[in-house]
PQR file with spaces between the fields and no chain letter, atoms N, CA, C, O and H, PARSE charges and radii, in Angstrom:
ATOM       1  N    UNK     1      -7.079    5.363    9.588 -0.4000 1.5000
ATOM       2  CA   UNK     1      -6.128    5.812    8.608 -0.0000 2.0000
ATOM       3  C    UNK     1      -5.590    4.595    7.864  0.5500 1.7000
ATOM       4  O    UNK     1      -5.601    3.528    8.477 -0.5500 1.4000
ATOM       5  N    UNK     2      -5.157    4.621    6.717 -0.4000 1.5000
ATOM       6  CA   UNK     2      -4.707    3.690    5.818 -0.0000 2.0000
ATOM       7  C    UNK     2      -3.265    4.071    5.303  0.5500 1.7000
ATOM       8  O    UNK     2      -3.280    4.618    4.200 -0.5500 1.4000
ATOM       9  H    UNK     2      -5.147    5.488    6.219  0.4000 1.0000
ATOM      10  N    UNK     3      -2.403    3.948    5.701 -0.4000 1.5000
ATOM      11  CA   UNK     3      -0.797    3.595    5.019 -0.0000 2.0000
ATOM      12  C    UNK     3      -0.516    2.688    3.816  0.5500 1.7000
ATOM      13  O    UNK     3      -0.398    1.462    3.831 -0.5500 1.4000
ATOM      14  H    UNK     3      -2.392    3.504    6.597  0.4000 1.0000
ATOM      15  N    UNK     4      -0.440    3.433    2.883 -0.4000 1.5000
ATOM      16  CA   UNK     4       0.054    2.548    1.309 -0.0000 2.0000
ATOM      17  C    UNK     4       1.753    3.248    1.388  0.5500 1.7000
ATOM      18  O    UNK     4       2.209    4.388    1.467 -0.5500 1.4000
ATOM      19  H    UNK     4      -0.536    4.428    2.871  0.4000 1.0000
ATOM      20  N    UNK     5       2.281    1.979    1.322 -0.4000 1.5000
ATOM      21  CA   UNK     5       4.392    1.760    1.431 -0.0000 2.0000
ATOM      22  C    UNK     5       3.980    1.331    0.217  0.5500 1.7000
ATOM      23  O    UNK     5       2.986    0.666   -0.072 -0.5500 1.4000
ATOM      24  H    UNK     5       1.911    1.052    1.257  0.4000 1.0000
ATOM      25  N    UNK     6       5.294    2.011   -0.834 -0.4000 1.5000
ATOM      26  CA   UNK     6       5.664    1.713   -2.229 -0.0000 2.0000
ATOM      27  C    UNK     6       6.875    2.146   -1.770  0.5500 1.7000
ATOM      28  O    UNK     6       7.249    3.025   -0.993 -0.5500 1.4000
ATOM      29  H    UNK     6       6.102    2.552   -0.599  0.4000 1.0000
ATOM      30  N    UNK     7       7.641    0.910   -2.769 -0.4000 1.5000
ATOM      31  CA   UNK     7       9.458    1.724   -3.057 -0.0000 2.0000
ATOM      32  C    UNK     7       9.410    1.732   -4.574  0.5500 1.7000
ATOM      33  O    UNK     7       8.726    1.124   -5.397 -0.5500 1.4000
ATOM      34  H    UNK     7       7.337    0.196   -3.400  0.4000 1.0000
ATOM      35  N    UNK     8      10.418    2.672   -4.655 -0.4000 1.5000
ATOM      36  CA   UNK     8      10.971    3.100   -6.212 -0.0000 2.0000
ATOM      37  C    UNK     8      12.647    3.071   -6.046  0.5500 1.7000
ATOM      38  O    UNK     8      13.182    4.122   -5.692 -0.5500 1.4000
ATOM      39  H    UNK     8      10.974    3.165   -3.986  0.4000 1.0000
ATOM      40  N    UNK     9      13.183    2.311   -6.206 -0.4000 1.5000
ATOM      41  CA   UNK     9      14.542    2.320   -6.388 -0.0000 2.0000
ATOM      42  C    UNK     9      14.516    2.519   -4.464  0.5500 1.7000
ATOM      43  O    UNK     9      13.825    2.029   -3.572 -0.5500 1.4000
ATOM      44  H    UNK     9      12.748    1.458   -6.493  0.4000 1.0000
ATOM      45  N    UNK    10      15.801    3.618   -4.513 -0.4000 1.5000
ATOM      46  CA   UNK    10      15.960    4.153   -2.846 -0.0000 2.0000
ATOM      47  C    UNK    10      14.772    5.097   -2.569  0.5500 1.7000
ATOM      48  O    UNK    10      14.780    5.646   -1.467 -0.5500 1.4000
ATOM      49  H    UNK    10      16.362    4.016   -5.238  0.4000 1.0000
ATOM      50  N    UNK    11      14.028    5.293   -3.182 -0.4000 1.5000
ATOM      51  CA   UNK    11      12.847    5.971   -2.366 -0.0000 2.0000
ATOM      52  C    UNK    11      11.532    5.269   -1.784  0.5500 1.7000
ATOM      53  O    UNK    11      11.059    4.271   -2.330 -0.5500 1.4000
ATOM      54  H    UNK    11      14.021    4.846   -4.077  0.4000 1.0000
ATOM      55  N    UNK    12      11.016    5.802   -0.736 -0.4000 1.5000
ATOM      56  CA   UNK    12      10.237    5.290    0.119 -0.0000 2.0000
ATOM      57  C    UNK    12       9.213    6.155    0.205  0.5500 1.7000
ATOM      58  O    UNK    12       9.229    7.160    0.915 -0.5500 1.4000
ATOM      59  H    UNK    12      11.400    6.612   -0.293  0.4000 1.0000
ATOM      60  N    UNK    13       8.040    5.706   -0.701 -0.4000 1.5000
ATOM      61  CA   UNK    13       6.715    6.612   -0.488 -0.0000 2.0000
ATOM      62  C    UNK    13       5.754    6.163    0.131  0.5500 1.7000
ATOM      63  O    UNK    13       5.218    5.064   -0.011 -0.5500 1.4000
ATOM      64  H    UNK    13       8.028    4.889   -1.278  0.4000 1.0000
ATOM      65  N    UNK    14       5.442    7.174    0.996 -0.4000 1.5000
ATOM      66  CA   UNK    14       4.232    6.292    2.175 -0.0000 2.0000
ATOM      67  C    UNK    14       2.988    7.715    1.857  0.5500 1.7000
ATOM      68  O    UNK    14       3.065    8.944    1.834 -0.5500 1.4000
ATOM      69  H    UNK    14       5.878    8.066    1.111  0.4000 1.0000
ATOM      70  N    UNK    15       2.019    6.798    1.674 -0.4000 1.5000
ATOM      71  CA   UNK    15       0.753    7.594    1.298 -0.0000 2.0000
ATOM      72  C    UNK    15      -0.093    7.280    2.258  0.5500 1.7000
ATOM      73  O    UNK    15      -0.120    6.130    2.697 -0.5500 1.4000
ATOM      74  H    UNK    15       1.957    5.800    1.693  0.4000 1.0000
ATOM      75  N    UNK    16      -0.984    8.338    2.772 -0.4000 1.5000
ATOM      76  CA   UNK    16      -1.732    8.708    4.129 -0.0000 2.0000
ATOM      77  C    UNK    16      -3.281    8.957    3.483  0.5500 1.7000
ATOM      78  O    UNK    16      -3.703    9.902    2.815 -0.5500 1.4000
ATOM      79  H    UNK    16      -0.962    9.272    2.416  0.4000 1.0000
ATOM      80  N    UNK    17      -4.087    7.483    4.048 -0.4000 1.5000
ATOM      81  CA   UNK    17      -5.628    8.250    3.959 -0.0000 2.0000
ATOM      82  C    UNK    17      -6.221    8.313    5.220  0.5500 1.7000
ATOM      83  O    UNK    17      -5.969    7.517    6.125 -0.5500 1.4000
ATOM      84  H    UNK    17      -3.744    6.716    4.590  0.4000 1.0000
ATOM      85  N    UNK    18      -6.913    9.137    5.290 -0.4000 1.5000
ATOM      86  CA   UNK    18      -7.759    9.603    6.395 -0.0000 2.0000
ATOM      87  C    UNK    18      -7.323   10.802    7.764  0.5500 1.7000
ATOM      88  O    UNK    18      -7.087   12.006    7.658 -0.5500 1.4000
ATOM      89  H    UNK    18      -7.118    9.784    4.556  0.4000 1.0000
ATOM      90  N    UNK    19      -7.332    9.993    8.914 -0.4000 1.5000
ATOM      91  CA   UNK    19      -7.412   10.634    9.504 -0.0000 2.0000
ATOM      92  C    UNK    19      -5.821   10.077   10.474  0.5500 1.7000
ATOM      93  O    UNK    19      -5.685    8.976   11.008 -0.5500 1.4000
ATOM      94  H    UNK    19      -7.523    9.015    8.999  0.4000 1.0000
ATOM      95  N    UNK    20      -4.649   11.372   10.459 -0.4000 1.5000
ATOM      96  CA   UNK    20      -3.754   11.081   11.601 -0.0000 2.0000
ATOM      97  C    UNK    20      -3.744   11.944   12.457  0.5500 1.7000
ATOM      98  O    UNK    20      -3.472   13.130   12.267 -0.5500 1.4000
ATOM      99  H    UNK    20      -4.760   12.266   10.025  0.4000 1.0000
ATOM     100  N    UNK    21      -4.069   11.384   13.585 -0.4000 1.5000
ATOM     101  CA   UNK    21      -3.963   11.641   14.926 -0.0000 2.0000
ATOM     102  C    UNK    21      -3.437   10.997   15.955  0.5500 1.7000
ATOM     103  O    UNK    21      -2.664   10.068   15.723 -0.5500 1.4000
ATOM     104  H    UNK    21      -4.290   10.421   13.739  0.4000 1.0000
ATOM     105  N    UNK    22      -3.748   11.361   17.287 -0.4000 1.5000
ATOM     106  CA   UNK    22      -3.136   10.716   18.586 -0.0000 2.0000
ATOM     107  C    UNK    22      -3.090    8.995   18.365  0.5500 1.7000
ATOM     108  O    UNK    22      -2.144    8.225   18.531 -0.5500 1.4000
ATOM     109  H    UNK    22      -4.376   12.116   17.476  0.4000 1.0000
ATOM     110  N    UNK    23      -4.651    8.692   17.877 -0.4000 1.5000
ATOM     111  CA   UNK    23      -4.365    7.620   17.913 -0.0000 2.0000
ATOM     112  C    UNK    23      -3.512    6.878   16.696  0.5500 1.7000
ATOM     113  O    UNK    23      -2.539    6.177   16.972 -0.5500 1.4000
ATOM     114  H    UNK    23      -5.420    9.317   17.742  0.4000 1.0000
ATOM     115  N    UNK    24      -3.834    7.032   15.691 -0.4000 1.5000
ATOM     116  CA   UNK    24      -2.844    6.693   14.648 -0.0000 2.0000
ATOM     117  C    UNK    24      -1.682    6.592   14.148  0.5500 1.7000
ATOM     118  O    UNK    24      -1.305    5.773   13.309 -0.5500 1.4000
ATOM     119  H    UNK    24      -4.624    7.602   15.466  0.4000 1.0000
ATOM     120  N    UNK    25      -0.666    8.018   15.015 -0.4000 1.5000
ATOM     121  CA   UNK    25       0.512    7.998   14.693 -0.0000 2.0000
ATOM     122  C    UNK    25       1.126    7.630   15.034  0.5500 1.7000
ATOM     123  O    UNK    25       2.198    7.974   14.536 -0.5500 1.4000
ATOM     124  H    UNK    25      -0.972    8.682   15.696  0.4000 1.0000
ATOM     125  N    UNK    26       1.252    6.431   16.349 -0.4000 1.5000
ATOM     126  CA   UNK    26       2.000    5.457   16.476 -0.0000 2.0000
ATOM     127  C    UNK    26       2.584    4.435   14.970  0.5500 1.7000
ATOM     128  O    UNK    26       3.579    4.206   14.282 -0.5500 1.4000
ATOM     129  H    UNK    26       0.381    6.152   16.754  0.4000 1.0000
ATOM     130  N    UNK    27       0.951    4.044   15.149 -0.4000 1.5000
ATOM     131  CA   UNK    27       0.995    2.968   13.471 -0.0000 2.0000
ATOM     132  C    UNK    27       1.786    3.416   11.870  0.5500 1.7000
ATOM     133  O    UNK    27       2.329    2.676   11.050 -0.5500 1.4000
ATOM     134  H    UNK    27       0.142    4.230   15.708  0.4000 1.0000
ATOM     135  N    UNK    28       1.583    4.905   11.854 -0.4000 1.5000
ATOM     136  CA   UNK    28       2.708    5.912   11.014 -0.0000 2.0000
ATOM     137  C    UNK    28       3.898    5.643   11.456  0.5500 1.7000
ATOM     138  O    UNK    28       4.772    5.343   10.642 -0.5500 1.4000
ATOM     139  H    UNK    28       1.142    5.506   12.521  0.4000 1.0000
ATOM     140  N    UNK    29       4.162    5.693   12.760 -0.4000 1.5000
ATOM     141  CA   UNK    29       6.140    5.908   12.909 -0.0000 2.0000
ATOM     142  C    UNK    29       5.968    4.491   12.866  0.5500 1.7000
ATOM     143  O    UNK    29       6.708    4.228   11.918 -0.5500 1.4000
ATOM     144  H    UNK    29       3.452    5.937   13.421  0.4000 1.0000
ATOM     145  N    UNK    30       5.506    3.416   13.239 -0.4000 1.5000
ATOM     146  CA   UNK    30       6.195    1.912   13.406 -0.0000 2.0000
ATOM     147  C    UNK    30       6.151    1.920   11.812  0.5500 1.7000
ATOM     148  O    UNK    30       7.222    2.455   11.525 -0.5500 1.4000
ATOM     149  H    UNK    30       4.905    3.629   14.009  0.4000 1.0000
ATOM     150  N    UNK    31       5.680    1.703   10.953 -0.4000 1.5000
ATOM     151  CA   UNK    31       6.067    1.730    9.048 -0.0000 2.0000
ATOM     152  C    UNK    31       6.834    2.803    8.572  0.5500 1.7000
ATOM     153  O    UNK    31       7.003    2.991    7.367 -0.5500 1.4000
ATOM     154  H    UNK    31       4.810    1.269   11.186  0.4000 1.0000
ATOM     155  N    UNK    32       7.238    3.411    9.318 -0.4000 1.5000
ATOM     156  CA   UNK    32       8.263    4.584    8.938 -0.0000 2.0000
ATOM     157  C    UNK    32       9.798    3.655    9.011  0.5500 1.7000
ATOM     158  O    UNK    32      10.636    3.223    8.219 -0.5500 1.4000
ATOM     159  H    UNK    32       7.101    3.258   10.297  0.4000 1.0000
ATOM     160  N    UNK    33       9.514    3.675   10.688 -0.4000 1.5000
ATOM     161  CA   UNK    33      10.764    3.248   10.962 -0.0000 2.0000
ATOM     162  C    UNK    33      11.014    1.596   10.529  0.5500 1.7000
ATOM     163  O    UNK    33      12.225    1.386   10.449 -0.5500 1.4000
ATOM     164  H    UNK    33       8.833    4.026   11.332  0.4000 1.0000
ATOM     165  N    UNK    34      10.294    0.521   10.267 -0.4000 1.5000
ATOM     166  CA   UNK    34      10.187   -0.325    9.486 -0.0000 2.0000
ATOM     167  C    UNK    34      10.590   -0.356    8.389  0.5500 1.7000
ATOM     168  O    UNK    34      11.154   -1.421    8.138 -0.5500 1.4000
ATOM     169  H    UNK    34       9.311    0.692   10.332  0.4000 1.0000
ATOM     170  N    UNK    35      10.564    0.346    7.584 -0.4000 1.5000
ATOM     171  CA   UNK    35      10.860    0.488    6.021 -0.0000 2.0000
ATOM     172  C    UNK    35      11.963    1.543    5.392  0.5500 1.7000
ATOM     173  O    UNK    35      12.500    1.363    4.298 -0.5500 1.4000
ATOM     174  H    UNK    35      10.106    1.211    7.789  0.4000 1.0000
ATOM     175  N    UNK    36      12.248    2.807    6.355 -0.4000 1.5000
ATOM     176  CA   UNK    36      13.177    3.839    6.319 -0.0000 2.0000
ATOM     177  C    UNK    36      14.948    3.735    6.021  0.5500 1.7000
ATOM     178  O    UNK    36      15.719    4.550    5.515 -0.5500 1.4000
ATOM     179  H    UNK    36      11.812    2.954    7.243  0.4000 1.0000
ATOM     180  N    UNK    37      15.250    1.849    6.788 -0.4000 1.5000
ATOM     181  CA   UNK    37      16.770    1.686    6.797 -0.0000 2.0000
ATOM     182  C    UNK    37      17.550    2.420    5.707  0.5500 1.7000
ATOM     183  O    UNK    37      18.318    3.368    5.869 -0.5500 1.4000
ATOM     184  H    UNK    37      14.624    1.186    7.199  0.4000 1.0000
ATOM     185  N    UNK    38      17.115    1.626    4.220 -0.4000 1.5000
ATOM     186  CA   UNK    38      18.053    1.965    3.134 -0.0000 2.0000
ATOM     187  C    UNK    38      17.295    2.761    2.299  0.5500 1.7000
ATOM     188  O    UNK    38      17.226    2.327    1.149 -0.5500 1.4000
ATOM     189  H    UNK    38      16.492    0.855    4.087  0.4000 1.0000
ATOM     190  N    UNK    39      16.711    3.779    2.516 -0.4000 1.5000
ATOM     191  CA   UNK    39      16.120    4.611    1.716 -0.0000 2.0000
ATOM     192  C    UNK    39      16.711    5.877    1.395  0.5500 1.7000
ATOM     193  O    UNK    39      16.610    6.313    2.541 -0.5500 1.4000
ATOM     194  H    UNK    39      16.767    4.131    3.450  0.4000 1.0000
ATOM     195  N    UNK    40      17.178    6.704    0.848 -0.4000 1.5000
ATOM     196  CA   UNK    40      17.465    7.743    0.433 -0.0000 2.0000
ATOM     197  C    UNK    40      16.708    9.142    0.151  0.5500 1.7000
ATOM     198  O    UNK    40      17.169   10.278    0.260 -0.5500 1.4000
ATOM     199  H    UNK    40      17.260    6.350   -0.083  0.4000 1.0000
ATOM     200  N    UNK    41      15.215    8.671   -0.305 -0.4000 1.5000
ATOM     201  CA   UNK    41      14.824    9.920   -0.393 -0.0000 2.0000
ATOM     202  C    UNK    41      13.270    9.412    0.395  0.5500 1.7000
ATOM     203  O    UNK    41      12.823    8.374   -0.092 -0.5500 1.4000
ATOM     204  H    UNK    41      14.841    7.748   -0.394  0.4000 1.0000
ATOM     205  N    UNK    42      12.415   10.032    1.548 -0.4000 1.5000
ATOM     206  CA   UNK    42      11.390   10.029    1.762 -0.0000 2.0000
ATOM     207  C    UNK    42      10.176   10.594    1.194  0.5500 1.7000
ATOM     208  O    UNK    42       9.912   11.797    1.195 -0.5500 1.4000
ATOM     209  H    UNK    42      12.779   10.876    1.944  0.4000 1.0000
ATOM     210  N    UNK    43       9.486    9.718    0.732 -0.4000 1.5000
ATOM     211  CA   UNK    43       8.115   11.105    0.297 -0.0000 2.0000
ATOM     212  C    UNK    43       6.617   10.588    1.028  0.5500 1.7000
ATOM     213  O    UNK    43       6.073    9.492    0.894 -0.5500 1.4000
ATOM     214  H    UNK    43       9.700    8.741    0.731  0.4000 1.0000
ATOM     215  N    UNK    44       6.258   11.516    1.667 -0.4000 1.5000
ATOM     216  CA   UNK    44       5.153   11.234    2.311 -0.0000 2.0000
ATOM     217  C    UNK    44       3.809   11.972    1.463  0.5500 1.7000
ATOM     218  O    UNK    44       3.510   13.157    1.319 -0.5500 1.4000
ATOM     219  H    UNK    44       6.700   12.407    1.776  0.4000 1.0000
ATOM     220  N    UNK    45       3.484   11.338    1.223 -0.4000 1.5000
ATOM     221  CA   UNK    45       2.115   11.613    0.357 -0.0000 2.0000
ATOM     222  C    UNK    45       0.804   11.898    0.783  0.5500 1.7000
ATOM     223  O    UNK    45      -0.010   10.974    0.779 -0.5500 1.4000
ATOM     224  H    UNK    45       3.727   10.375    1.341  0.4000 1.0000
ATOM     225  N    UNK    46       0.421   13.158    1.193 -0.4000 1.5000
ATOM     226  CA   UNK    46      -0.607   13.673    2.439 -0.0000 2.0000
ATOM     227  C    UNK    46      -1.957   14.366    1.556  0.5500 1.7000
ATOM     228  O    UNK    46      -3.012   14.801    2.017 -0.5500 1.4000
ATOM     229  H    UNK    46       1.082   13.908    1.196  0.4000 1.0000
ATOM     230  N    UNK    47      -1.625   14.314    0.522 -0.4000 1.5000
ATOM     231  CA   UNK    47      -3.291   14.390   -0.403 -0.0000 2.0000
ATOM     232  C    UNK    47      -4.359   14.110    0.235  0.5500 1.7000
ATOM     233  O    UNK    47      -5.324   14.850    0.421 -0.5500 1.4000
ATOM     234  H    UNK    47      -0.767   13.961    0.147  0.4000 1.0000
ATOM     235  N    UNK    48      -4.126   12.472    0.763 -0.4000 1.5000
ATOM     236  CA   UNK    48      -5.730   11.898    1.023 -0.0000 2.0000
ATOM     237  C    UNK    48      -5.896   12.050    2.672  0.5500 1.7000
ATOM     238  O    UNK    48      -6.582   11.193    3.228 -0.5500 1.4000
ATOM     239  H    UNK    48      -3.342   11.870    0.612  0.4000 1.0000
ATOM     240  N    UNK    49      -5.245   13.196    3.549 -0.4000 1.5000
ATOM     241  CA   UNK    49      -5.207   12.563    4.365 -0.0000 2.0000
ATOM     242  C    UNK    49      -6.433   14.254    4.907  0.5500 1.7000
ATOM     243  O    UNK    49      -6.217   15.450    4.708 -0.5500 1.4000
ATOM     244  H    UNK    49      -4.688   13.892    3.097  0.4000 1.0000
ATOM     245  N    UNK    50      -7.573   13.591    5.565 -0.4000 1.5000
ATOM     246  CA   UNK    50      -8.612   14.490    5.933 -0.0000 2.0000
ATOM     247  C    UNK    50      -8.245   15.213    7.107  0.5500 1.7000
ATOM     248  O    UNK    50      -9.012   16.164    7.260 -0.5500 1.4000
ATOM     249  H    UNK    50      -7.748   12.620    5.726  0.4000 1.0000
ATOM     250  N    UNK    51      -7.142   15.116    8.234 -0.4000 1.5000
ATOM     251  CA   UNK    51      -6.641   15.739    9.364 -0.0000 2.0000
ATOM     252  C    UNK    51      -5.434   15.433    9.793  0.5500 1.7000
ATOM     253  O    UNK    51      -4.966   14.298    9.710 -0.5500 1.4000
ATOM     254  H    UNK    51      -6.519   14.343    8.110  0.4000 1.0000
ATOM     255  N    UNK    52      -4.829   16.433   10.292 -0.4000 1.5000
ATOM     256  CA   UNK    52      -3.377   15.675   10.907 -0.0000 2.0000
ATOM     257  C    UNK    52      -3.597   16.479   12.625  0.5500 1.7000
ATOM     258  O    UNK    52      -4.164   17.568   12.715 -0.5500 1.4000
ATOM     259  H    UNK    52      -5.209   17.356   10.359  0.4000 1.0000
ATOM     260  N    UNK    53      -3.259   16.018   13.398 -0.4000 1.5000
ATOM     261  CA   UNK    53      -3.075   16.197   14.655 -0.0000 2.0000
ATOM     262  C    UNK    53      -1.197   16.582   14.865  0.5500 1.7000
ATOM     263  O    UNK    53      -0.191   16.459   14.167 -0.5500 1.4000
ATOM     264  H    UNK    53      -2.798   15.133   13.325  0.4000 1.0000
ATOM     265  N    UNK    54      -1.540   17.113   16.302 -0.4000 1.5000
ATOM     266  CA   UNK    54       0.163   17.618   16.569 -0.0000 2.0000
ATOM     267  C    UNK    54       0.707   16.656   16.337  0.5500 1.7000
ATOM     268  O    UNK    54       1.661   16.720   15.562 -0.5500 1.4000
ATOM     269  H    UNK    54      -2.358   17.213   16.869  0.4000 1.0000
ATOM     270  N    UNK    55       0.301   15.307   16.945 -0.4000 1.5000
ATOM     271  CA   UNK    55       1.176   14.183   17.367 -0.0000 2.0000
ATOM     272  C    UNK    55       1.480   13.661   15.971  0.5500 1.7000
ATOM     273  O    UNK    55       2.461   12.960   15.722 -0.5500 1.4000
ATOM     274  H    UNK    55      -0.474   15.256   17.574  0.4000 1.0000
ATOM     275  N    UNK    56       0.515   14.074   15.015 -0.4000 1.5000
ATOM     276  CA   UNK    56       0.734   13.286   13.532 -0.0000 2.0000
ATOM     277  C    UNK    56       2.112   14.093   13.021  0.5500 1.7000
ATOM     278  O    UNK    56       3.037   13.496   12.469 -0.5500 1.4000
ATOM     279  H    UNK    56      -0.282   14.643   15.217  0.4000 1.0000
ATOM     280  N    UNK    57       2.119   15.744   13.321 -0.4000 1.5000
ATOM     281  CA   UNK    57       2.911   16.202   12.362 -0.0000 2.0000
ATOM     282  C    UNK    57       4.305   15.654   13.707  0.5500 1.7000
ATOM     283  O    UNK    57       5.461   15.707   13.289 -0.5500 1.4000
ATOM     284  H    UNK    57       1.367   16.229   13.769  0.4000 1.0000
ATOM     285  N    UNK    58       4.163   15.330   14.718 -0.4000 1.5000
ATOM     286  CA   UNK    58       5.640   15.051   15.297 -0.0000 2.0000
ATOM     287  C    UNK    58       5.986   14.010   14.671  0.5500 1.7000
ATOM     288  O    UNK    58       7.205   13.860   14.588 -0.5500 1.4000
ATOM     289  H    UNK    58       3.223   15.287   15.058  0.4000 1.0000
ATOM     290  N    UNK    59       5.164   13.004   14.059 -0.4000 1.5000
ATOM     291  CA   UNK    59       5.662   11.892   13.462 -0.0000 2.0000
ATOM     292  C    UNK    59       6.407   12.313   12.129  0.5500 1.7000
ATOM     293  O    UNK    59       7.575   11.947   11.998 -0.5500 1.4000
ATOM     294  H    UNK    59       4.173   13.126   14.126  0.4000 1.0000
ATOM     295  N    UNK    60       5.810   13.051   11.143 -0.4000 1.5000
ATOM     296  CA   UNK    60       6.425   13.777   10.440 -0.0000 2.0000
ATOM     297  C    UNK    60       7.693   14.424    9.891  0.5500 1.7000
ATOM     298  O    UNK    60       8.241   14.511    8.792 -0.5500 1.4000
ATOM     299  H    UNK    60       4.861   13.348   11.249  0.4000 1.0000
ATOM     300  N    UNK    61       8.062   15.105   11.925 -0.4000 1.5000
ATOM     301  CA   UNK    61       9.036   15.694   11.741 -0.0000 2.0000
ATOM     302  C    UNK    61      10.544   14.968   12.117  0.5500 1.7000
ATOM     303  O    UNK    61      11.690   15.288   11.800 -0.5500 1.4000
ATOM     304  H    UNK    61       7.617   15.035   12.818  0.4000 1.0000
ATOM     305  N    UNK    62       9.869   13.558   13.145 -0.4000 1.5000
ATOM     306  CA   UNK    62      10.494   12.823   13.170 -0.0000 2.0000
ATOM     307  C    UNK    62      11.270   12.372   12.506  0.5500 1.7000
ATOM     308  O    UNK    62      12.467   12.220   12.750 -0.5500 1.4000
ATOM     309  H    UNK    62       8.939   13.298   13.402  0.4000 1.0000
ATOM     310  N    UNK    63      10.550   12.032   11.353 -0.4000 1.5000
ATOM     311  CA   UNK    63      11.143   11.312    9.857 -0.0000 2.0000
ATOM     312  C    UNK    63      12.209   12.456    9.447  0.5500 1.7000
ATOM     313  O    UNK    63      13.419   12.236    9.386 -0.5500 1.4000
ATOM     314  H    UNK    63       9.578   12.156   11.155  0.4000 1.0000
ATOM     315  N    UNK    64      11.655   13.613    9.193 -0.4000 1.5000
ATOM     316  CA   UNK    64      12.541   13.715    8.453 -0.0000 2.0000
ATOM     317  C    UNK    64      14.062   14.463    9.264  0.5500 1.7000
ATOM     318  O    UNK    64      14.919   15.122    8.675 -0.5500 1.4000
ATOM     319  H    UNK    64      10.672   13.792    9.242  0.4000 1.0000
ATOM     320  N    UNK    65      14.044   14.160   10.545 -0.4000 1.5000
ATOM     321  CA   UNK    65      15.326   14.242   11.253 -0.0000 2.0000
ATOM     322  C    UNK    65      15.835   13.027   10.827  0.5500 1.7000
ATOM     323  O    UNK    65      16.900   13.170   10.226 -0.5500 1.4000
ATOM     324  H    UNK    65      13.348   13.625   11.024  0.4000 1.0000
ATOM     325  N    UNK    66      15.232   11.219   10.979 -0.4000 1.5000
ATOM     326  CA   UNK    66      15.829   10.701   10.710 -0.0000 2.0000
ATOM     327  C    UNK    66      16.455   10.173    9.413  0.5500 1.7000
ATOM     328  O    UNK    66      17.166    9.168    9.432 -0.5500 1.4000
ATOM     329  H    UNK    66      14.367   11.103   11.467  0.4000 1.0000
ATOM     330  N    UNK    67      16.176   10.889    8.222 -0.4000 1.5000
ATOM     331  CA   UNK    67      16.529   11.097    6.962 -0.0000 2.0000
ATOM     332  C    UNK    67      17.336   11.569    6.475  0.5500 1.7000
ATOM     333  O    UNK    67      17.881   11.158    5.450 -0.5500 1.4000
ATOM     334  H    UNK    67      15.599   11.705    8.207  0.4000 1.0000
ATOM     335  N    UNK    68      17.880   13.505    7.687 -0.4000 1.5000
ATOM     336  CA   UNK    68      18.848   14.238    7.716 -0.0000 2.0000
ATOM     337  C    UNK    68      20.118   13.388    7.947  0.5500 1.7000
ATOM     338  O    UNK    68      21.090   13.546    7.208 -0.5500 1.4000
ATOM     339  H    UNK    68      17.437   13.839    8.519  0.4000 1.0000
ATOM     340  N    UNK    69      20.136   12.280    9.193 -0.4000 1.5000
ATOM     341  CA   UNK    69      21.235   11.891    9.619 -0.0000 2.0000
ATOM     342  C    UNK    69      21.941   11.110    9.032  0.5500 1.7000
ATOM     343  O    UNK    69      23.156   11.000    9.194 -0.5500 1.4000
ATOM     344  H    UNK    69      19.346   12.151    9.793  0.4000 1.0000
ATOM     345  N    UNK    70      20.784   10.043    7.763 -0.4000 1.5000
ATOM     346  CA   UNK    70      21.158    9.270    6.971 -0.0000 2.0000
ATOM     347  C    UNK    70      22.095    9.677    6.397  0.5500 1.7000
ATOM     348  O    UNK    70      22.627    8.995    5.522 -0.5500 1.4000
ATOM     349  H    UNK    70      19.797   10.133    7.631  0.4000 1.0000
């Protein structure tokens, strides 16, 4: 899988190619939570991404609990 991080002002767009799964979505939440501090709006960009696994969408949902609390 390939992670492209762009910011735009307070937003934080992370674009997904390939494949997230078990093994990958570690490497998703560590650039999540890396880059997430002062962001305001998340956008995850899942166009290119050919599969997601459970563990991918827990990463997912992760985020955007930690976005709510912001």
């Amino acid at each position: 899988m390939t992670i492209e991080i762009k910011r735009e002002k307070k937003e934080l767009i992370v674009a997904l190619l390939g494949r997230l799964d078990t093994t990958t979505a570690p490497t998703l939440e560590n650039a999540i939570n890396e880059n997430i501090s002062d962001s305001e709006k998340l956008i995850l960009d899942c166009k290119g991404l050919d599969y997601i696994s459970s563990a991918g969408l827990r990463v997912v949902l992760n985020a955007q609990k930690k976005m709510q609390q912001m």
